[in-house]
N, C-alpha and C positions, 0 to 999 in steps of 0.2 A: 504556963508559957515556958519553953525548953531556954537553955542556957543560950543556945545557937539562936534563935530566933530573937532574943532578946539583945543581943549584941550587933544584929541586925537592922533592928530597931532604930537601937544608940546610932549608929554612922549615921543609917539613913535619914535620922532626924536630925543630927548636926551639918549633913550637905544641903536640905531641903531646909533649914534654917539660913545659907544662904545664899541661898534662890533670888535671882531678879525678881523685881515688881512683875509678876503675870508670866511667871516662866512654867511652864507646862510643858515637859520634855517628854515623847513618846517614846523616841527615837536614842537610842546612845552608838557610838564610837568608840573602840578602842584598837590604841597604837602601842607602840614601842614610844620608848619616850626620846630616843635620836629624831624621831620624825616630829616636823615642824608644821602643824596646825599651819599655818600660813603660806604652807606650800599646796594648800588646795584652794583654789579661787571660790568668793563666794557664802565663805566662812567670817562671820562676826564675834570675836569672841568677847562674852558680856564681863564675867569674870571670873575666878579662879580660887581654886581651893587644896593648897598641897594635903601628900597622902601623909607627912608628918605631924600635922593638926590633927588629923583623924584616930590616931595611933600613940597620943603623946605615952601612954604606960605601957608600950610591947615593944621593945629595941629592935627586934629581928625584924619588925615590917619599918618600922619610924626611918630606916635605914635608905628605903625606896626612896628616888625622887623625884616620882613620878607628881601626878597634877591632875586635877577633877577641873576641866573647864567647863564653863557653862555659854554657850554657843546659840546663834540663829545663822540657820542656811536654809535659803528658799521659802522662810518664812517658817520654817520648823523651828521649835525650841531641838538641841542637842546636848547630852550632858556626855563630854567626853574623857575617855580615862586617858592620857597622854604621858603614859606609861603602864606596867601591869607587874603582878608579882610572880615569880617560877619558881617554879621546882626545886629546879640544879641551883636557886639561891638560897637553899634551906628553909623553904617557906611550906608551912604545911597546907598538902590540899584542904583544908577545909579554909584554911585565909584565901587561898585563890578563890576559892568557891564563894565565901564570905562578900568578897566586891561583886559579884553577878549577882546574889541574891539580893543585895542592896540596892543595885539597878530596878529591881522588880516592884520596891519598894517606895521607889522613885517615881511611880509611873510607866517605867522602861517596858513596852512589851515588844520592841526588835532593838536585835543586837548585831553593828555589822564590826567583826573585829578584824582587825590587819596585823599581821603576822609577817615580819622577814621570815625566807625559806630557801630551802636550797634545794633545786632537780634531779632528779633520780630519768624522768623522760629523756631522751636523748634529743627528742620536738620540739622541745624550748629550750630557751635562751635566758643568759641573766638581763635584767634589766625590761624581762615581761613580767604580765601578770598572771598568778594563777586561781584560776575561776573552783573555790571547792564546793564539791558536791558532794564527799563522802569522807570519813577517814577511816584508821587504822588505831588502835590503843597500844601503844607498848613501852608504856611509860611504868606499867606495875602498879597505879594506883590512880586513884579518882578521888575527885570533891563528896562522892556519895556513898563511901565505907563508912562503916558507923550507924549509930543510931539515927534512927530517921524522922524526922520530923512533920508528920502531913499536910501543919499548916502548909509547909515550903513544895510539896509536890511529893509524890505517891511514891511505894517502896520498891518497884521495879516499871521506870519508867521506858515507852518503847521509844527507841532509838534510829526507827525504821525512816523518819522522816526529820533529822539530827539537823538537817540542814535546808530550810523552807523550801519546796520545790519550788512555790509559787515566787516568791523571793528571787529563787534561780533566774526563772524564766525570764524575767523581766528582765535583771540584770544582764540578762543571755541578749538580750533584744538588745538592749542598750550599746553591750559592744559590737554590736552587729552594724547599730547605726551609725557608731562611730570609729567605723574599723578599727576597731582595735582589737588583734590575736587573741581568740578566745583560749587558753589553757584550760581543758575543764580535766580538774584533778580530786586526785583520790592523797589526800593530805595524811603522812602519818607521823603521827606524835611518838616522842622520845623524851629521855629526857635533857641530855646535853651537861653540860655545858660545851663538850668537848667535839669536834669533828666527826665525821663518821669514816669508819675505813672503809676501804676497797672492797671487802667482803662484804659488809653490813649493807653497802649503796647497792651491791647486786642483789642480796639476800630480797631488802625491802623492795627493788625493781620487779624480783620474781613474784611476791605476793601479793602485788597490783597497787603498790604507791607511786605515785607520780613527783610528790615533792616530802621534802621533808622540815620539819617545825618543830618547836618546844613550847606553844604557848597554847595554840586553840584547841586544842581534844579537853584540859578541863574547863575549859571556861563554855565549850559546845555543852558538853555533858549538865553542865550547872543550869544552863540557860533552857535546855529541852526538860528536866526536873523541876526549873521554875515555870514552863509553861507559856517561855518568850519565845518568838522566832528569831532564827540566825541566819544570819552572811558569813562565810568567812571566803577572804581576799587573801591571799600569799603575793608578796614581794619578789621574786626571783635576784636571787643573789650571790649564790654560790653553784657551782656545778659537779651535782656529785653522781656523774655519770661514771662505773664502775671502768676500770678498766682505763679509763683515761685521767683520774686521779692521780692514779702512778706514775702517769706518763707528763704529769705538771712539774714542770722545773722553776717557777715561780716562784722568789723569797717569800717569805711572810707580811715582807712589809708590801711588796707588791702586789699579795694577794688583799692583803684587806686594805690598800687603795682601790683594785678594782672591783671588791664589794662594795664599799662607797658609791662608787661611779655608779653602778649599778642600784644599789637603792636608789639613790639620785632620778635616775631616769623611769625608774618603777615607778616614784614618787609622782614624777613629772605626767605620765601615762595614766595612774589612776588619777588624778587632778582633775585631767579632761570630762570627767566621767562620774564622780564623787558627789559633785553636788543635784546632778539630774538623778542618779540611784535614790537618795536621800529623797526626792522630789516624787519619785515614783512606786517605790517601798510602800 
C-alpha cells in the first residue's frame, strides 16, 4: 500500500467513524466556507466534524476552518465539505487532492462542488449562476503529478467527460423548470489569491472562458481519476469583464460589499434549486 493511499485510509476512517446511525452518503457537497448550509432549504444537518481534528500533526492544513458536515436532503445522506483547501493558501495539490479521494472512500460517487467566480461573459451578471460544462488549466499544476497510485485511478485519465454530461442535462432541465438564467460556462482555473487584470480578463475571454475560479479544476481532475461524477456551479460575483475593469471607480470597500450582495443573492438563487438537483442526480 502506497504512502498516499494509506493517509487516505486514516481520514476516511476517522470521518466514517463518525458517521450517524445508518448514514450512507453517496452524494457529497462542497462550498467555500462563507456559505451557510442553512441558506439552502431542505437541508438537515446530522453532525459535524472540523478539518482541525483530521489534521492534528500538519500545521499548514490544521490552519483551515473549514467543516465535514454530515447532512440528509430529500431523504439523501450528504457528507459536505463546508469549506475546502487552495492553492494560493500554500497547500499542496496533493492535500487538495487528498479530500476528494477520501470522499471516494466514503462511499462518494458524485461530487457537486460550488465555487465563488467572477465573469469574463459580458451575458451575465453578478449574483447569477454559472452552469459549468468544461474548463480551462492554468493553474501550472494538479493533484495528479507524481507518482501514481492505481489503486486511486489510472495514469492518464480522460478528461473528455471531466464534468457528467448526464449530470448536466438534468440540472439543464431543472433550471429550465425553474426559470432560472442558464449561464452554461467554460470555467477556468488560476491560481489567485489576487485579482485579475484587464489583460489577463481579455486574454482568458479570447481563449473561451466564461468565468473565472481558484478552486474546481483540481478537485474536477481529482474526482474524474477517482472515477466519481461532477457538478461544478459557479457563484457569479465579480465582474471581470475586460475593458470595463478599468473603467470601475468603486473603493475596495464598496467593491467587496457588492461581492457580498452578490453571493448573497447567488446563494439565494441556487437554494431554489439545490435540493431538487440533489433529488434528481
Amino acid at each position: 500500500m502506497s504512502e498516499q493511499l494509506e493517509k487516505i485510509l486514516q481520514t476516511s476512517g476517522l470521518i466514517k467513524s463518525k458517521f450517524p446511525k445508518n448514514f450512507k452518503p453517496e452524494i457529497s457537497l462542497i462550498t467555500e466556507r462563507n456559505i451557510d448550509i442553512k441558506e439552502f432549504s431542505g437541508f438537515d444537518i446530522l453532525g459535524e466534524l472540523s478539518f482541525d481534528s483530521l489534521f492534528p500533526d500538519t500545521e499548514n492544513l490544521k490552519r483551515n476552518a473549514g467543516k465535514v458536515l454530515f447532512a440528509k436532503c430529500k431523504g439523501n445522506d450528504i457528507i459536505v465539505y463546508n469549506g475546502r483547501f487552495h492553492y494560493y493558501g500554500g497547500i499542496d495539490m496533493r492535500d487538495i487532492g487528498h479530500m476528494i479521494y477520501v470522499l471516494r472512500y466514503l462511499g462518494i460517487n458524485k461530487i457537486i462542488s460550488i465555487d465563488e467566480v467572477g465573469h469574463l461573459n459580458p451575458r451575465f451578471h453578478c449574483g447569477e449562476i454559472a452552469l459549468i460544462y468544461d474548463h480551462i488549466n492554468l493553474i501550472g499544476d494538479n493533484p495528479l503529478i507524481g507518482k501514481n497510485d492505481t489503486e486511486l485511478g489510472i495514469r492518464f485519465p480522460d478528461m473528455s467527460n471531466a464534468y457528467d454530461k448526464d449530470i448536466y442535462k438534468k440540472v439543464f432541465k431543472i433550471f429550465q423548470e425553474e426559470k432560472i438564467k442558464i449561464n452554461e460556462s467554460v470555467y477556468l482555473g488560476t491560481i489567485g489569491p489576487q485579482s485579475e487584470t484587464d489583460a489577463e480578463a481579455r486574454f482568458y475571454r479570447e481563449i473561451g472562458a466564461d468565468v473565472v475560479g481558484y478552486a474546481i479544476v483540481p478537485e474536477d481532475i481529482t474526482s474524474v481519476h477517482a472515477g466519481m461524477s461532477f457538478l461544478g456551479i459557479g457563484l457569479i460575483t465579480r465582474e471581470l469583464v475586460a475593458d470595463k475593469m478599468s473603467e470601475d471607480e468603486r473603493s475596495e470597500k464598496q467593491k467587496s460589499k457588492d461581492q457580498k450582495e452578490s453571493l448573497n443573492t447567488a446563494v439565494k438563487e441556487l437554494g431554489k434549486v439545490l435540493k431538487e438537483i440533489i433529488k434528481k442526480i
